[in-house]
N, C-alpha and C positions, 0 to 999 in steps of 0.2 A: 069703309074699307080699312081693315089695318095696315098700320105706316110701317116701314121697316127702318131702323135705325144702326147703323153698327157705330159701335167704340170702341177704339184704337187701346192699348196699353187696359184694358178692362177685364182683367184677371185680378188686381188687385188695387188697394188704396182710393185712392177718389173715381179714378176708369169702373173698378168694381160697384161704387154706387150708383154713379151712371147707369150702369147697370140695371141695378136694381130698381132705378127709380122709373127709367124708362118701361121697365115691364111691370111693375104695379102698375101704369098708367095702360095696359094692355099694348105696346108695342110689340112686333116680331123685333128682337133685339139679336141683330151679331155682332159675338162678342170677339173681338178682333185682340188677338197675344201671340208672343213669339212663337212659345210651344203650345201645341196643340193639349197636348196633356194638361197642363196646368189651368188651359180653360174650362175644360171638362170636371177636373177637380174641383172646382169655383161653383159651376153651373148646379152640380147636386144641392148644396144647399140652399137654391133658390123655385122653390117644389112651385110644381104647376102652372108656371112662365112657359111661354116662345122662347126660348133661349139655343140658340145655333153658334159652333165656336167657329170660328175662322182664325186659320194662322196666317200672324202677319207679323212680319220681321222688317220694319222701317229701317233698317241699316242697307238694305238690299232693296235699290228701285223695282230693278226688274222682276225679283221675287215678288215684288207688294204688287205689281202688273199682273202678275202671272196667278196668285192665289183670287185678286180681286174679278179678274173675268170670270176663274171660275168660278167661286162665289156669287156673284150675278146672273151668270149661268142656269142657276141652280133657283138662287131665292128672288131673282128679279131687281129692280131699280132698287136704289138707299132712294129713302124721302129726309133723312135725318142723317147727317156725320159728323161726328164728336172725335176731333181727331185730339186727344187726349195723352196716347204717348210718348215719353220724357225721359231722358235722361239728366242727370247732375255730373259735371266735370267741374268741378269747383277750385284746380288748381289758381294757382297766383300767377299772374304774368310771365313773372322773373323763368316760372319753372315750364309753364303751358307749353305740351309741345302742339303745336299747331296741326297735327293732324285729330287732337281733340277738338279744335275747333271744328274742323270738317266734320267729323264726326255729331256734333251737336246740332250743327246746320242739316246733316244728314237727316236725323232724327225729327229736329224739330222744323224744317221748311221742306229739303226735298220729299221725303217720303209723304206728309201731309199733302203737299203739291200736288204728288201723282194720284194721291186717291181722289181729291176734289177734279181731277181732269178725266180720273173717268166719272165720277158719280154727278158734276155737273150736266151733261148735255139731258140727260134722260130729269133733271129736277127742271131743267127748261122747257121740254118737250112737254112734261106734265104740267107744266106752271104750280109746282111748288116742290120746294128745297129749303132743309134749314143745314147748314154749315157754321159748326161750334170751334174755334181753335182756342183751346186751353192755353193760354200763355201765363204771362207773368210781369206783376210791378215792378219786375227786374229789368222787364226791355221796354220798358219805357220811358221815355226822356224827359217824363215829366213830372219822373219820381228819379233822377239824378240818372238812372242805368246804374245801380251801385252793387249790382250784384256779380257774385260770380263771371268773369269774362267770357268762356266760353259761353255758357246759360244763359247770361243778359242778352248778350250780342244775337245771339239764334233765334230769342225768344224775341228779341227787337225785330229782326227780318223776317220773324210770321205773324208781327203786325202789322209791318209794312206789306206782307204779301194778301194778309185780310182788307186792308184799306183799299188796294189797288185794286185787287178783283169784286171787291164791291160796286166800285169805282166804274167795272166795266160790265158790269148784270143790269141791262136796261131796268130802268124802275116801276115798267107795267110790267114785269114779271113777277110771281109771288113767290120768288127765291130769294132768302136772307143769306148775309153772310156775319160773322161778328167774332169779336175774341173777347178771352174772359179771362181774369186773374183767382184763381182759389183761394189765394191767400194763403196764409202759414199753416199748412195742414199735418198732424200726425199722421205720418207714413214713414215706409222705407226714406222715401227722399226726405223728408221734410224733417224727419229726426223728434225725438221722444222728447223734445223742449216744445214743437210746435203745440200753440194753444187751440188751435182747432182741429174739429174731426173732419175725416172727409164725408161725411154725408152732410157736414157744413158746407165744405168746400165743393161738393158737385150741384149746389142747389140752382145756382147759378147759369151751368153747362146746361142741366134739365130745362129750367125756364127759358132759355135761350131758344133751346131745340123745341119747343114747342108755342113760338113767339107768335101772334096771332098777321093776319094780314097786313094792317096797318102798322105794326111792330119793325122797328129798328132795322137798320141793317149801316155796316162798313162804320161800327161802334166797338167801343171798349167796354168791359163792364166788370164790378166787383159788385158780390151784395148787390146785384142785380141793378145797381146805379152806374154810370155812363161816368167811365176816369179820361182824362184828356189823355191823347198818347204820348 
């Protein structure tokens, strides 16, 4: 039976290979972006996939409640979430007004939050789920936290919220959870110095969401290797 998968921020950059990768592999892929247009845009070039766009606006809980039901509505349970979208507030302290931080935590914990609350119950009911959160070397304290404040700090609290809720998925369930770092990717965010591409950088989110039964889970990973957090 085909798996369905959606990806969050997957209109362009490494979300967009995700994308892609997941439908060469024959997924039903929805591709979850703020505007709906821009998804659609994206989708023509990817000829002869499953590909369904859903809008979704992670700045806005209740919005991402309201597009997500109906979207389930429609195409049924996620067996796969790659919650993948991101934003960069890369101010300095001194300047940071602190509703960027909110903002960043918005993006990158609450809104992932609320879709894993609803796409969990129904990957338990079936006994299986893979749950992908894209984070970054930035938030973890075991590569200093030296990045950007807002960004480290958010991308810290959604590997702390991957740890815990791993943490509480009994382990005869065949539902994974895990986060993943892309690494220094050429995109928008990542800026025209990064040395890698992002179909380097989604390889990772791909083998995650497709991690076999006995496979990981409430892990970190780069390069498909296990970083301490």
């Amino acid at each position: 039976m085909t798996k369905t998968v959606l990806v969050t921020g997957g209109n362009r950059g490494i979300g967009l290979e995700i994308v892609r990768g997941f439908a060469k592999q024959g997924y039903k892929v929805l591709l979850g972006c703020r505007r709906e247009e821009d998804g659609e845009d994206v989708k023509k070039d990817i000829v002869g996939k499953d590909i369904q766009v859903v809008e979704l606006d992670l700045s806005n809980t209740a919005s991402v409640k309201e597009h997500m039901n109906r979207a389930m509505a429609v195409y049924g349970n996620i067996d796969v979430l790659v919650n993948n979208a991101g934003i960069m507030e890369d101010g300095a302290w001194e300047e940071l007004d602190p509703a960027a931080i909110a903002q960043s935590m918005q993006v990158h914990v609450n809104g992932p939050f609320a879709l894993i609350q609803q796409v969990l119950p129904g990957m338990l009911e079936n006994n299986f789920g893979r749950i992908v959160n894209v984070s970054s070397g930035y938030g973890a304290f075991s590569e200093n936290m030296q990045g950007p404040l807002a960004y480290a700090v958010s991308k810290a609290a959604l590997n702390a919220l991957t740890l815990n809720l791993a943490n509480q998925i009994d382990s005869d369930k065949n539902v994974k959870i895990n986060a993943m770092c892309p690494g220094w990717v050429h995109t928008r965010m990542g800026g025209s110095s990064a040395p890698r591409t992002p179909e380097k950088g989604a390889e990772t989110a791909i083998w995650l969401g497709q991690l076999d039964d006995d496979g990981p889970s409430g892990q970190f990973f780069r390069d498909k290797k296990r970083l301490d957090w």
